[in-house]
Structure formats: structure tokens, C-alpha cells
C-alpha positions as CSV (number, residue, x, y, z in Angstrom):
1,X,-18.6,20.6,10.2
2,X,-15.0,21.5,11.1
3,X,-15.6,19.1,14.9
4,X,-17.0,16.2,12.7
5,X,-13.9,16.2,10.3
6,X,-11.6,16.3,13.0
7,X,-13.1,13.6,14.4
8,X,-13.6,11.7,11.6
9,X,-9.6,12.2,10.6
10,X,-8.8,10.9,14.2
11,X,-10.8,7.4,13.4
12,X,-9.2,7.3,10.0
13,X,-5.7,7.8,12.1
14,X,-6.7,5.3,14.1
15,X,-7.7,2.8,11.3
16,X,-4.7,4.0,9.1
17,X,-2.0,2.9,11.8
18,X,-3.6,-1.0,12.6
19,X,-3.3,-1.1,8.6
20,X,0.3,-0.3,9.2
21,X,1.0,-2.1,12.0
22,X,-0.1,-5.3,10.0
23,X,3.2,-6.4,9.3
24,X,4.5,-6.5,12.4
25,X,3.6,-9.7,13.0
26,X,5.3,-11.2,9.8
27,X,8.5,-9.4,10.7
28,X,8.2,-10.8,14.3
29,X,8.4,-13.7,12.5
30,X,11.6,-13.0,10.2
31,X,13.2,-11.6,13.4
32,X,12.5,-15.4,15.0
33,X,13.6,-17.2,11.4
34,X,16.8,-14.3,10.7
35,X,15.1,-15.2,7.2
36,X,12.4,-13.4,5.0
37,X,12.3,-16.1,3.2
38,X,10.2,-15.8,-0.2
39,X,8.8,-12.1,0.8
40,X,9.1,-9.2,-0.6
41,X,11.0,-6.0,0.1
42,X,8.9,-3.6,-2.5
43,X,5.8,-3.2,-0.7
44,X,7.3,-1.8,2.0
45,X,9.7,0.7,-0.4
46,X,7.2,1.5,-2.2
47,X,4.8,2.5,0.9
48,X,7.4,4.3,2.6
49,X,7.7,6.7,-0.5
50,X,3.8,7.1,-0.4
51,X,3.8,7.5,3.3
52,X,6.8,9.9,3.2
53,X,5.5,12.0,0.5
54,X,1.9,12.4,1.9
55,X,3.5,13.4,5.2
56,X,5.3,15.9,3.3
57,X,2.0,17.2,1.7
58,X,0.7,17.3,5.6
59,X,3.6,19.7,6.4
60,X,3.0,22.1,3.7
61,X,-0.7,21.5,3.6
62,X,-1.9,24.6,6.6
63,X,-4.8,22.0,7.3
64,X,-2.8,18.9,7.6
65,X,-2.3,18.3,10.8
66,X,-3.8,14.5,11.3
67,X,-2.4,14.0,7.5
68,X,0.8,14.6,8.5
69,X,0.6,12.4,11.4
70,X,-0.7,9.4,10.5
71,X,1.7,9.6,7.7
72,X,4.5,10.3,9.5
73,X,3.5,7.5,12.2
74,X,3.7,5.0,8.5
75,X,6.7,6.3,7.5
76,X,8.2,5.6,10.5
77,X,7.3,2.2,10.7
78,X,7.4,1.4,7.1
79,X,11.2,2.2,7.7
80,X,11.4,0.2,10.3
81,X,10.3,-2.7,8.4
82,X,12.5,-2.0,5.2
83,X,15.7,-1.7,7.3
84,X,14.5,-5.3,9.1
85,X,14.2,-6.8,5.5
86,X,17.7,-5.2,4.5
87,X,19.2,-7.1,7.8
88,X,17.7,-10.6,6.9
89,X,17.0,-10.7,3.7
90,X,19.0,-13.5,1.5
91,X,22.1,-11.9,-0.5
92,X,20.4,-11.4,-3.7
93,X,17.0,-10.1,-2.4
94,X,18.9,-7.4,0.1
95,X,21.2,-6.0,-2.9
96,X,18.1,-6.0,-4.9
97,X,16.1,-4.1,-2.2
98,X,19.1,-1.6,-1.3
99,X,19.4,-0.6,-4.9
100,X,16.0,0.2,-4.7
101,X,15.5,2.0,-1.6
102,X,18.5,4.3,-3.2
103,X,16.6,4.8,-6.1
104,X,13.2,5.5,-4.6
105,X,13.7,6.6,-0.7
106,X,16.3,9.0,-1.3
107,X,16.6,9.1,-5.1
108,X,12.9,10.2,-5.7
109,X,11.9,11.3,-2.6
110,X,15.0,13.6,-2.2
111,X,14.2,14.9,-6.0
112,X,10.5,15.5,-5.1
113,X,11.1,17.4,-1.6
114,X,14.4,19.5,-3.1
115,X,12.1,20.8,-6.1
116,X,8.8,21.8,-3.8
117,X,10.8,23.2,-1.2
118,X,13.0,25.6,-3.4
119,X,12.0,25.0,-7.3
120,X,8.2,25.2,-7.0
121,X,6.2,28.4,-6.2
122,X,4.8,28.7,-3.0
123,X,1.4,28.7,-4.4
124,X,1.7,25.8,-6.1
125,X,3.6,23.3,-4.1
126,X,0.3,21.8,-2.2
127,X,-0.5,21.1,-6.4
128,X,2.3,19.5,-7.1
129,X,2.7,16.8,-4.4
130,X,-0.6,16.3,-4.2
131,X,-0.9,15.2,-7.5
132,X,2.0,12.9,-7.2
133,X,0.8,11.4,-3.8
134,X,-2.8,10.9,-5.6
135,X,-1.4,9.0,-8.5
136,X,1.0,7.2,-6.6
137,X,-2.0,6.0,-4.2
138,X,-4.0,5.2,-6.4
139,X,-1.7,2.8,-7.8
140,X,-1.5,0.9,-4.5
141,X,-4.6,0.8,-4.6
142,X,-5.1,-1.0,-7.2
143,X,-2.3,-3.4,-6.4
144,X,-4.6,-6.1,-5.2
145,X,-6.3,-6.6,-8.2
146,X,-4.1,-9.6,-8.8
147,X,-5.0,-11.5,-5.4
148,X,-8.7,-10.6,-6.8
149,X,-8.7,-12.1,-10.2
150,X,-6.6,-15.5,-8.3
151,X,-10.1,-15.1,-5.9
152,X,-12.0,-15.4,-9.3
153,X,-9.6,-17.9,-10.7
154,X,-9.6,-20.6,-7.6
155,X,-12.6,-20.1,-6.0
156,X,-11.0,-19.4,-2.7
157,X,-10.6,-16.4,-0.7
158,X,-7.4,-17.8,1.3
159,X,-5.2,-15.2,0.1
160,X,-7.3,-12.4,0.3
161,X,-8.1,-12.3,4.2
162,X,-11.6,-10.8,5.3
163,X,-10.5,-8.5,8.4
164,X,-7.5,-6.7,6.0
165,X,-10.0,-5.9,2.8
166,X,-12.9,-5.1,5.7
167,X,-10.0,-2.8,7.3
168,X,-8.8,-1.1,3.8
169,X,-12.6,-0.3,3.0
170,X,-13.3,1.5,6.5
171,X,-9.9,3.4,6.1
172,X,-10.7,4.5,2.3
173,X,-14.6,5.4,3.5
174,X,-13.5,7.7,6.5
175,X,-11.0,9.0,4.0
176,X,-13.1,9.9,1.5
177,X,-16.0,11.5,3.2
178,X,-12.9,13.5,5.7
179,X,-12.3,14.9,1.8
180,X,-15.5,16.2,0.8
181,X,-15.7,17.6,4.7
182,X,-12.5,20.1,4.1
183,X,-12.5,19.5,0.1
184,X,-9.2,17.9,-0.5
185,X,-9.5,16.3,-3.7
186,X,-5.9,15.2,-3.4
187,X,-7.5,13.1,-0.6
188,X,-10.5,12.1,-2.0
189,X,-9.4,10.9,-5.6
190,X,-7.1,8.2,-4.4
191,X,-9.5,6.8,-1.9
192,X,-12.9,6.3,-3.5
193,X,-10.9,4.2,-6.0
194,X,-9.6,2.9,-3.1
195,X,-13.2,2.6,-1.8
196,X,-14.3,1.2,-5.3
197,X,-11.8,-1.5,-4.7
198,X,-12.1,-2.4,-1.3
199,X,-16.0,-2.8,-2.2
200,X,-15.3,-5.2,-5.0
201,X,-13.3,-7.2,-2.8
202,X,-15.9,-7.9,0.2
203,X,-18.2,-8.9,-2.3
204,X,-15.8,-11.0,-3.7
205,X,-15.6,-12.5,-0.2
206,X,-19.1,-13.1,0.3
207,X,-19.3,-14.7,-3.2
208,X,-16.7,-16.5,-2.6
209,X,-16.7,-17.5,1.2
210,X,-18.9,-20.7,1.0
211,X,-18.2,-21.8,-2.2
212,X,-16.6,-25.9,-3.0
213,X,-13.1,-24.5,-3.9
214,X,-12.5,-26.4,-7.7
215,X,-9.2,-26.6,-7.6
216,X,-6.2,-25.9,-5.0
217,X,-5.6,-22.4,-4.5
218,X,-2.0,-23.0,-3.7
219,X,-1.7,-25.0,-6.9
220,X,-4.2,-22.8,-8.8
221,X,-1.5,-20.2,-8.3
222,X,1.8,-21.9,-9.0
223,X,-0.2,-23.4,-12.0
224,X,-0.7,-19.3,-13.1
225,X,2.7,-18.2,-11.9
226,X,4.3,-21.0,-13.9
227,X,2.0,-19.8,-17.0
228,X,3.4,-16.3,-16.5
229,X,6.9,-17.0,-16.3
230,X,6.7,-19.4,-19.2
231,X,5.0,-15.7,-21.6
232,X,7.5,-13.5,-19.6
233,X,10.4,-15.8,-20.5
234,X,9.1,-15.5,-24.0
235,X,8.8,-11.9,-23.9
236,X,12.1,-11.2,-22.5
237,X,10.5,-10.4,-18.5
238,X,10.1,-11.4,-15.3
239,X,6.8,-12.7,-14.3
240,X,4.8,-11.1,-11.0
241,X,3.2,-13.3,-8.7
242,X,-0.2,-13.0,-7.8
243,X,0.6,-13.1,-4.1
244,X,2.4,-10.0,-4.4
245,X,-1.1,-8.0,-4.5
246,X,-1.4,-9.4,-0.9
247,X,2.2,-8.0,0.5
248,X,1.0,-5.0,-1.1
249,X,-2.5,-5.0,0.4
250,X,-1.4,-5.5,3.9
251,X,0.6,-2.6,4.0
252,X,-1.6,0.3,2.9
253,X,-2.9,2.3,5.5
254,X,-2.2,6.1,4.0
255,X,-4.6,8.6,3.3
């Protein structure tokens, strides 16, 4: 039992680093452009948090070995990303981001490893970051939902690509059954909702794939984000794209 959850951590390593390795073509892109043009800098903030904090759940964690790694591997990158989209990123988007980064990379994460490490009791620390890393995961995980109701919506699955929600289903699958192998429910919550999800999406997709397209999806969307500006402007908000679930999607990868 112990051999097949090694291995089966390994392939979700393995799977886990092509998810975030994803971007690396649209920053090869922004390095090309010295632009990021209209994307966003708070997927990859937000995923180096996750990544950061489940490697530091790996480290205390006396069986996290290929946690820690993978994690550490998407940390690394992830910062390698966010410190490319502080370099190119227009002057409003790149104050926006640094604030944030200072909030959340070293704000939060700082607050969360400074309290385990010498506030929480020994006996409890693998409890108390791994409830944080399951509910922030899980949250990430449910990002998407807006590029699936704009499937719904248009008809279309242009902005929900097949290989990435086929990718984020394997990784949450291996995930899942690596967690009932060494019974990590910190590991296992966060990805069979992440299993759920990435379900609903390929069966989105094979709804979906062949069907006449109604409208425009690019339109279809403009048409909603206009919508949702026009009922955040009235509440006093700032609307949230429904591509964002998509930036968000392509760069989860942690267990």
C-alpha cells in the first residue's frame, strides 16, 4: 500500500508541475510584448500563497515528502511568474499587484508560518495549516465556475480548453485516492471538490463540443461583463470577468 502511494504521489507530481508550467507559455509571450496586456496578476498571488503554504504543510507534515515538493517546485515558479507580471505589467495593474503580493505573500504567509512555527503547539500545527490550505484550495477550485456558467451561457467551450480541465481532473483524481492511501483528509477534502468540478466540466465539454454556438462567445461575454459592471456600478463594486475563472484554472496544479 505504502509502494502504490508513492507512486501514485510521483504521477500526481508529475501531473501537478505541467499544470504549473501552463503559463509559461503566456509569459513567453508578455516577455516578447514587454506587455501583459489585459491579464491578470491575482491568479498567480493567489497560487503562490496556496503553493507556499501547502509546501509548508509538506515540511512539517513527517510524510510529506512529494507534498512538499511538488509544492515547493509551484511556488517557485509561481514566483517566477508574479515577479515577470510586476516587470511588465502597465503602471496601474503593477501597483495594484505589488500591494497585493505585500498583503498576501508576505503579509499572510509570514502571519501563518510565524504563528505555526512558534505560537501553535507542536501537536497541532499539521491541524492548523492544513485546514487553511484545504479551504484555501478549495476555493480555487471552485474558481472556474464562472468560465462554466459562460459555457452554459454561449454554447461554446472556447474558453474553457479540453486538455487543461482533462489535466485538473487527472491531478485532483490521483490526489484524492493518494489521500485515502495515507489518510490525509487535508488532502483529500480540497480535491474531490476539485474532482467534482473537474467532472462537471468534461461533461460540460462533451455537451458542449458539437453544439451550433447561438451567439458569439466573445460577445456573449462582453454582453455579461457589461451587464455586471452596469449592477456593480449600481451597487458601489467592481464587476469580475468571467474569463478570470480561466487565468485561475490554468494555474492550479497543487495538491
Amino acid at each position: 500500500m505504502a509502494n502504490l502511494s508513492f507512486i501514485l504521489g510521483v504521477i500526481g507530481n508529475v501531473i501537478s508541475i505541467l499544470l504549473f508550467a501552463s503559463p509559461i507559455k503566456t509569459f513567453w509571450g508578455v516577455i516578447k510584448k514587454k506587455s501583459t496586456g489585459d491579464y491578470k496578476g491575482e491568479p498567480y498571488i493567489t497560487t503562490l500563497l496556496s503553493t507556499s503554504l501547502w509546501t509548508l504543510y509538506g515540511i512539517i507534515n513527517p510524510d510529506g515528502l512529494l507534498v512538499m515538493t511538488v509544492n515547493g517546485a509551484g511556488a517557485i515558479l509561481q514566483l517566477i511568474y508574479v515577479i515577470l507580471f510586476l516587470v511588465y505589467a502597465p503602471k496601474d495593474a503593477k501597483v495594484k499587484a505589488a500591494k497585493l503580493v505585500c498583503v498576501v505573500n508576505v503579509g499572510v504567509l509570514g502571519t501563518v508560518t510565524a504563528v505555526t512555527l512558534f505560537a501553535v503547539h507542536k501537536n497541532t500545527r499539521l491541524t492548523f495549516v492544513g485546514i487553511l490550505c484545504t479551504a484555501l484550495t478549495i476555493g480555487m477550485y471552485a474558481s472556474p465556475l464562472s468560465a462554466m456558467s459562460t459555457v452554459v451561457k454561449t454554447k461554446s467551450v472556447e474558453y474553457m480548453p479540453f486538455l487543461l480541465s482533462l489535466f485538473l481532473f487527472l491531478n485532483a483524481g490521483v490526489w484524492s485516492v493518494y489521500a485515502v492511501l495515507v489518510k490525509d483528509i487535508y488532502i483529500g477534502v480540497p480535491n474531490a471538490v476539485g474532482l467534482f468540478l473537474g467532472s462537471a466540466q468534461l461533461i460540460l465539454y462533451v455537451i458542449y463540443k458539437n453544439k451550433p454556438v447561438s451567439t458569439n462567445p466573445s460577445e456573449a461575454i462582453e454582453e455579461e461583463e457589461e451587464e455586471e459592471e452596469e449592477e456593480e456600478e449600481e451597487e458601489g463594486g467592481s464587476a469580475h470577468p468571467a474569463r478570470r475563472g480561466i487565468e485561475m484554472n490554468s494555474s492550479l496544479g497543487n495538491v
